[in-house]
KOLBAKOL-896725 format. One record per residue (C-alpha): residue number from 1; residue in one letter; chain; z, y, x. Coordinates in Angstrom, 1 decimal. Layout:
BEGIN
+-----+------+------+--------+--------+--------+
| pos | code | unit |     c3 |     c2 |     c1 |
+-----+------+------+--------+--------+--------+
| NUM |    A |    A |      Z |      Y |      X |
...
+-----+------+------+--------+--------+--------+
END
This chain:
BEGIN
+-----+------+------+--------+--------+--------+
| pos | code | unit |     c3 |     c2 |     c1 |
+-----+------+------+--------+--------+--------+
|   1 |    X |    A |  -43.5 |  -22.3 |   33.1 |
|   2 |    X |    A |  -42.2 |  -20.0 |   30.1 |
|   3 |    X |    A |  -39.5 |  -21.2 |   28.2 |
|   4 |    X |    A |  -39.8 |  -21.7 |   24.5 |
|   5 |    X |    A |  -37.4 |  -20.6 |   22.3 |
|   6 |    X |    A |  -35.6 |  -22.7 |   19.9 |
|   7 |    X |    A |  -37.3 |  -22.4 |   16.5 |
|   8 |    X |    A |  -33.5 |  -23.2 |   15.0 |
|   9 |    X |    A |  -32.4 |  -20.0 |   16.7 |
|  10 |    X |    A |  -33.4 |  -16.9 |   14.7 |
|  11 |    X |    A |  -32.2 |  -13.1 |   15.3 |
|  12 |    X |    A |  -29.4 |  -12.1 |   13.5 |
|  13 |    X |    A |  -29.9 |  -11.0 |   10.1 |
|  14 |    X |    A |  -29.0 |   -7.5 |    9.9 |
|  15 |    X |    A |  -26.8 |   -5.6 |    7.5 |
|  16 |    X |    A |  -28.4 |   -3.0 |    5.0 |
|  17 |    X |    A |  -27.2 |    0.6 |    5.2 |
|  18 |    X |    A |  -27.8 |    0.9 |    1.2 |
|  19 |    X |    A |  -25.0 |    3.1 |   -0.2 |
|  20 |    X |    A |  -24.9 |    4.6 |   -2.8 |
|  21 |    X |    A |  -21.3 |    6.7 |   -3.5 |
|  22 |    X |    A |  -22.8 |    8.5 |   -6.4 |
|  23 |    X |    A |  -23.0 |    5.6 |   -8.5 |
|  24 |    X |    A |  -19.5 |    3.9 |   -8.6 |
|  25 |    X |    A |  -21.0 |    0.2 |  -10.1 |
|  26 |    X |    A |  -23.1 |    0.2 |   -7.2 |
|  27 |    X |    A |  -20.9 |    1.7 |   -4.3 |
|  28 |    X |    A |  -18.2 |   -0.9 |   -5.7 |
|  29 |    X |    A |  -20.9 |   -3.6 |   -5.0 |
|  30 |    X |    A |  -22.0 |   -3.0 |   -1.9 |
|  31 |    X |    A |  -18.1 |   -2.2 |   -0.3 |
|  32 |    X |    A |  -17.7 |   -6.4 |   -1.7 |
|  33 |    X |    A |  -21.2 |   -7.4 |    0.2 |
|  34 |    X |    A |  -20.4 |   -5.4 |    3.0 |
|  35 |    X |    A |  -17.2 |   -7.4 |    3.4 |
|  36 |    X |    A |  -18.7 |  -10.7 |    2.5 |
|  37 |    X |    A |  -21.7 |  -10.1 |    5.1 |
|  38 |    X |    A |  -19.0 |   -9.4 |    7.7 |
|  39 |    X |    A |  -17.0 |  -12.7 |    6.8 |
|  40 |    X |    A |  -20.1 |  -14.8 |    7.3 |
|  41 |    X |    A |  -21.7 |  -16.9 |    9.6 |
|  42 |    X |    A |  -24.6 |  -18.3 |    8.9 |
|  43 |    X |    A |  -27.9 |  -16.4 |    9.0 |
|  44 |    X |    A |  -28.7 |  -17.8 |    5.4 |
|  45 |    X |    A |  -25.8 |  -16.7 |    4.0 |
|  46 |    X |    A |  -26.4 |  -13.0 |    5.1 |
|  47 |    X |    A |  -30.3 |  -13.5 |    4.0 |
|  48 |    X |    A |  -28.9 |  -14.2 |    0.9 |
|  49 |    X |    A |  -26.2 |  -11.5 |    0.8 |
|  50 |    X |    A |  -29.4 |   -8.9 |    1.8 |
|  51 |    X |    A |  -31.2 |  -10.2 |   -1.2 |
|  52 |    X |    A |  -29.0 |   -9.8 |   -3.8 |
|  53 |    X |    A |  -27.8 |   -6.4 |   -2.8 |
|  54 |    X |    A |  -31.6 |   -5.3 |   -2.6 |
|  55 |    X |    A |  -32.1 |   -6.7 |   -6.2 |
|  56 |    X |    A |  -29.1 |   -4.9 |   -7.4 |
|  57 |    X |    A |  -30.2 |   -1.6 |   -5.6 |
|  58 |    X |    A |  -33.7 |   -2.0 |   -7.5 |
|  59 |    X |    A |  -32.6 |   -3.1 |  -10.8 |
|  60 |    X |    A |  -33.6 |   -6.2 |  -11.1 |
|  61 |    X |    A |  -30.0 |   -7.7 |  -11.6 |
|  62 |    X |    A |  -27.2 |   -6.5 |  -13.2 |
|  63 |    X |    A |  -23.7 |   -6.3 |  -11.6 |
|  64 |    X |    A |  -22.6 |   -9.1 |  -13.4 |
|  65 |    X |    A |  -25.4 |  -11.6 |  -11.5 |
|  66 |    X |    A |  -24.6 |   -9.9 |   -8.4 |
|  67 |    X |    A |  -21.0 |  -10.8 |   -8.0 |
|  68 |    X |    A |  -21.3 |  -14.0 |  -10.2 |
|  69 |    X |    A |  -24.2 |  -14.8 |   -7.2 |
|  70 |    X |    A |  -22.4 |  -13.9 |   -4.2 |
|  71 |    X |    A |  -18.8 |  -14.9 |   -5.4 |
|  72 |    X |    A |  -19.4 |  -18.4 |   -3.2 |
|  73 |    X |    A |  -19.3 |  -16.2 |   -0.1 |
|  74 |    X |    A |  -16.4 |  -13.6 |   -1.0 |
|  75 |    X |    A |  -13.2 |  -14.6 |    0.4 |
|  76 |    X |    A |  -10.6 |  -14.9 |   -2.7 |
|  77 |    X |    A |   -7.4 |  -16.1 |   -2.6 |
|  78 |    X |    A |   -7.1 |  -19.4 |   -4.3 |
|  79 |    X |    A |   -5.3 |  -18.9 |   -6.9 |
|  80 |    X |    A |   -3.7 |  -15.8 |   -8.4 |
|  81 |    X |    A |   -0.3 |  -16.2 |   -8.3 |
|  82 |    X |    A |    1.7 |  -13.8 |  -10.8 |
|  83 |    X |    A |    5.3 |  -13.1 |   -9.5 |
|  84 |    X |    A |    8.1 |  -13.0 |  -12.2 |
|  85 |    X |    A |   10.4 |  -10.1 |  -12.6 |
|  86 |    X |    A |   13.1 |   -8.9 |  -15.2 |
|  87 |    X |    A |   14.0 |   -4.8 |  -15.2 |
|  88 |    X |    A |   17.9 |   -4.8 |  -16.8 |
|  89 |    X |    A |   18.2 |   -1.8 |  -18.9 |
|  90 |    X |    A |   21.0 |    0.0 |  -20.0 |
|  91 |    X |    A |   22.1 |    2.6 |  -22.9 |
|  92 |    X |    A |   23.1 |    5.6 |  -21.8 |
|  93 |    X |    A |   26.2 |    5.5 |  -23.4 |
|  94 |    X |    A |   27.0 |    2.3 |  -21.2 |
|  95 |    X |    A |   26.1 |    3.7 |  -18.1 |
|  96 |    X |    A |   28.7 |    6.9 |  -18.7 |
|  97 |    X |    A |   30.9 |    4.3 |  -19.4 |
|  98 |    X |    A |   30.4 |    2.5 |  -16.4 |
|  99 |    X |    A |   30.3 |    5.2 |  -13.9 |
| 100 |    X |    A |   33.3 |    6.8 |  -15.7 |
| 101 |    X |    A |   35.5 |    3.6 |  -15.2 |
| 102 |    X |    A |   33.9 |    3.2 |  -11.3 |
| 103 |    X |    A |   35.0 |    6.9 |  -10.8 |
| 104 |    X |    A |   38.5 |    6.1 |  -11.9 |
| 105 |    X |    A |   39.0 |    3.0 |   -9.9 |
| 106 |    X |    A |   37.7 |    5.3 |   -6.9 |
| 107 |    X |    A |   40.0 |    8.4 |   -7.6 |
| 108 |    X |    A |   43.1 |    6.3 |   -7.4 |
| 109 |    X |    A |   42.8 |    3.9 |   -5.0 |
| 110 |    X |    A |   43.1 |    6.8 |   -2.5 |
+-----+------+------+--------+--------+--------+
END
């Protein structure tokens, strides 16, 4: 008696060790699939990652079509949220004035 295996069960789909650090585009690329094919779990997900990082390291897409292709599988934050901040400024002139009047109240309440 030999046990079958499950045919729903396939080995893992393995990573590709395609870098590239001399071309920026590229080595930018695969640094977002290599964080994507970590994130994910299914095997046809990383198929899919493998695929599109192969085509991009042939030139048969452009960067564009890579990361418009594997954007459903990047982990984004869901919306970009944009902080508001004010910097107060100050004319020189003001400031002397200030720090002239804050070292007078200092020197006599001694």
């Amino acid at each position: 008696m030999t046990e079958e295996p499950n045919k729903s069960e396939s080995p893992p789909v393995e990573k590709l060790l395609v870098d590239d650090p001399t071309n920026f585009p590229f080595h930018a690329a695969y640094m977002v699939y290599s964080e994507a094919f970590d994130t994910a779990t299914s095997n046809e997900a990383k198929a899919d990652l493998n695929m599109n990082i192969e085509a991009l390291k042939q030139g048969k897409i452009d960067c564009e079509t890579f990361y418009r292709n594997i954007a459903r599988y990047r982990r984004l934050s869901p919306t970009p949220h944009q902080e508001r901040f004010s910097i107060e400024t100050q004319r020189k002139r003001d400031w002397r004035m200030k720090s002239q009047r804050e070292e007078r109240i200092r020197r006599h309440k001694k």
